[in-house]
C-alpha positions in Angstrom: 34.6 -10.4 7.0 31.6 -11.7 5.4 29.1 -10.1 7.7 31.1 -6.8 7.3 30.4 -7.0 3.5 26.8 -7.7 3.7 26.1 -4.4 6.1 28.2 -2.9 3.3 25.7 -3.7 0.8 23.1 -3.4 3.1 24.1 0.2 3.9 24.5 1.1 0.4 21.4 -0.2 -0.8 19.3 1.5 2.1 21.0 4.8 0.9 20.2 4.2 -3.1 16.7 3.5 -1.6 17.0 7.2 0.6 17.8 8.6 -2.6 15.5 7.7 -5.0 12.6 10.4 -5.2 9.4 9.9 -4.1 7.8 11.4 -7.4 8.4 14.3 -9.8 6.8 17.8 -10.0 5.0 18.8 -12.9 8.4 20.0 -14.7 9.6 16.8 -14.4 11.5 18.0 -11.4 12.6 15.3 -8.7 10.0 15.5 -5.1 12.6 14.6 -2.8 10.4 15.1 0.5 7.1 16.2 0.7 7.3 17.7 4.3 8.8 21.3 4.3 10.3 22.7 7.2 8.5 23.5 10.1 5.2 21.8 8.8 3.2 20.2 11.4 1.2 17.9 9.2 1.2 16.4 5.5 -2.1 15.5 3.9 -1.8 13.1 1.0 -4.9 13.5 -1.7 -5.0 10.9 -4.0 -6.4 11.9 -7.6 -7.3 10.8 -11.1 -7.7 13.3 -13.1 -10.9 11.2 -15.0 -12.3 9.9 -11.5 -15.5 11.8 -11.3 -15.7 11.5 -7.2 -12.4 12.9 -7.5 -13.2 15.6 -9.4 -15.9 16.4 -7.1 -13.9 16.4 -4.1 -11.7 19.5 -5.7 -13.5 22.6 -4.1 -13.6 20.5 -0.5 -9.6 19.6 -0.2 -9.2 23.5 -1.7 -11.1 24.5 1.1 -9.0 22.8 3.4 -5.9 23.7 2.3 -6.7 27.5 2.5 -7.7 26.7 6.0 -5.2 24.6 7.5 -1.5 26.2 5.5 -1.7 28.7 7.5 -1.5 26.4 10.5 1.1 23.9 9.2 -0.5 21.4 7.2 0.8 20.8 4.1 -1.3 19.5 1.7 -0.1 17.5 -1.6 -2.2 16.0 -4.5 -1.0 13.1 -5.8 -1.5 11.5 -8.8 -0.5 7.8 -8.9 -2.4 6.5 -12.3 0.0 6.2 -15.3 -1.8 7.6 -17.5 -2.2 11.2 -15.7 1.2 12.3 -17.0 2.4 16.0 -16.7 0.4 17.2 -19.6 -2.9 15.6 -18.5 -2.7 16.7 -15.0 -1.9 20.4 -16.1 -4.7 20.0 -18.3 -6.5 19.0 -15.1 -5.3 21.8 -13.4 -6.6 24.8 -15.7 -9.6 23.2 -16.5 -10.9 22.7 -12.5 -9.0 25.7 -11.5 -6.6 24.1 -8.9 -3.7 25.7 -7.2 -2.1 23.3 -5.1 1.2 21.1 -5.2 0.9 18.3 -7.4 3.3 15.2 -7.5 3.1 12.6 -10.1 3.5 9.1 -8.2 5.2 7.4 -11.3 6.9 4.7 -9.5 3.7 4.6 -6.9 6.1 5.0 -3.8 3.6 7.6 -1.9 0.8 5.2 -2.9 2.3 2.5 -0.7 4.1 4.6 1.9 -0.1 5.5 2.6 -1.3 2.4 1.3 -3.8 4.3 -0.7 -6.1 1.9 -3.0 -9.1 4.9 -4.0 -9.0 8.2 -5.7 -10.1 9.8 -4.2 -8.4 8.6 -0.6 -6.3 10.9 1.9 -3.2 9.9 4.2 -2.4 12.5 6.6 1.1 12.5 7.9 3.2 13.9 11.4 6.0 15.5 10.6 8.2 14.3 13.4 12.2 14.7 14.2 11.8 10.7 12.8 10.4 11.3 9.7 6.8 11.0 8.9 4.6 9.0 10.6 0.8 8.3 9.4 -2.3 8.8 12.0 -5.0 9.2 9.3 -6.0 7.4 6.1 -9.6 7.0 4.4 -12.1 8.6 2.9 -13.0 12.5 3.2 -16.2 13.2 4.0 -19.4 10.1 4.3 -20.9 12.7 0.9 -20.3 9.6 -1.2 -22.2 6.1 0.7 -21.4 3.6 -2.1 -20.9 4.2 -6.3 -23.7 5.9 -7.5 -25.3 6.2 -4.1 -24.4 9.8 -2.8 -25.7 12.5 -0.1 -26.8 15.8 -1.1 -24.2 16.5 1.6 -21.9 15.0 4.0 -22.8 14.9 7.5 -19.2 13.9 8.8 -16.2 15.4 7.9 -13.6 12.6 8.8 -10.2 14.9 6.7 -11.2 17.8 8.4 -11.6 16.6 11.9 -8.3 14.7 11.6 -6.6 17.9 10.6 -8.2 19.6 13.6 -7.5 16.3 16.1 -3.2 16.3 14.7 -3.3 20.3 15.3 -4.6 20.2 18.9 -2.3 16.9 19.8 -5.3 15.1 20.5 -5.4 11.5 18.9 -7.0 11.2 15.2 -10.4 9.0 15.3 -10.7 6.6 13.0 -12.4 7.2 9.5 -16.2 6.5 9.7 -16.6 4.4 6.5 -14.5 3.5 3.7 -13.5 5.9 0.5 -15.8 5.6 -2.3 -14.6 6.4 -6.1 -11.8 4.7 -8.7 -9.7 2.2 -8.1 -6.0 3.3 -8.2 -4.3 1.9 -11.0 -1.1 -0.4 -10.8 2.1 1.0 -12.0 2.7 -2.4 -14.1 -0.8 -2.8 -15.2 -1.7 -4.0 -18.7 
């Protein structure tokens, strides 16, 4: 009897878990799941709106996700720092001109479902009959080689050839070299 009542509670709190959303939309509204149907892949890009090699990184992941939609990749920004609310990231959004989804990672869970660290940092995502599985997270592009030290331009495009490795079922290389930029900062931070 015991055993029964611990799956019980086991069960239920796996399906509280299930329910609770994975961040909100910039109305507030709950982000339930972040792959829509028939999408092939998910690319996570993690943002502060006051990260500078963020910022920088805006006209390369638009690129990308003008490229790639129409294929089935999905892309996301997510913003995971508590102080980029609603109102700041709209603010973001007019002032750099950006037209993709954004979710607001209050309670971090997309930050550690990728185990992102760096904004900016990607995490791409299969969208299997599973669930979502991760084959790809890092940096970019190798534009940025340390802070402060950066190329006039990159030479390997690690995101994009990810993308490109996921859409022909080929396996995803690894990234070349670590993300460069701001440290993401912890929900329960001081």
């Amino acid at each position: 009897m015991a055993l029964r009542a611990a799956v019980v509670v086991l069960c239920m709190a796996m399906f509280a878990l299930a329910a609770d959303p994975l961040g909100t939309d910039l109305n507030g509204h709950p982000i339930e799941q972040i792959a829509p149907p028939g999408a092939k892949a998910v690319v996570l890009f993690f943002a502060a709106s006051d990260c500078p090699i963020s910022n920088r990184y805006i006209p390369e992941i638009e690129r990308l996700d003008r490229e790639f939609a129409p294929q089935g990749v999905h892309f996301w920004w997510v913003y995971p720092n508590p102080g980029d609310t609603a109102a700041v990231v709209r603010r973001h959004y007019e002032q750099f001109d950006i037209h993709a989804d954004a979710v607001l990672d209050t309670e971090q869970r997309l930050t550690h479902m990728a185990h992102a660290t760096i904004t900016p940092e990607v995490a791409v995502f299969l969208s299997t009959a599973e669930g979502l599985r991760e084959v790809y997270r890092g940096r970019i592009d190798d534009r940025y080689v340390a802070l402060g030290r950066e190329r006039p331009v990159a030479t390997q495009h690690d995101l994009e050839t990810a993308i490109r490795a996921v859409l022909a079922n080929r396996t995803v290389p690894k990234p070349g070299g670590p993300p460069v930029g701001c440290s993401i900062v912890p929900r329960n931070a001081p």
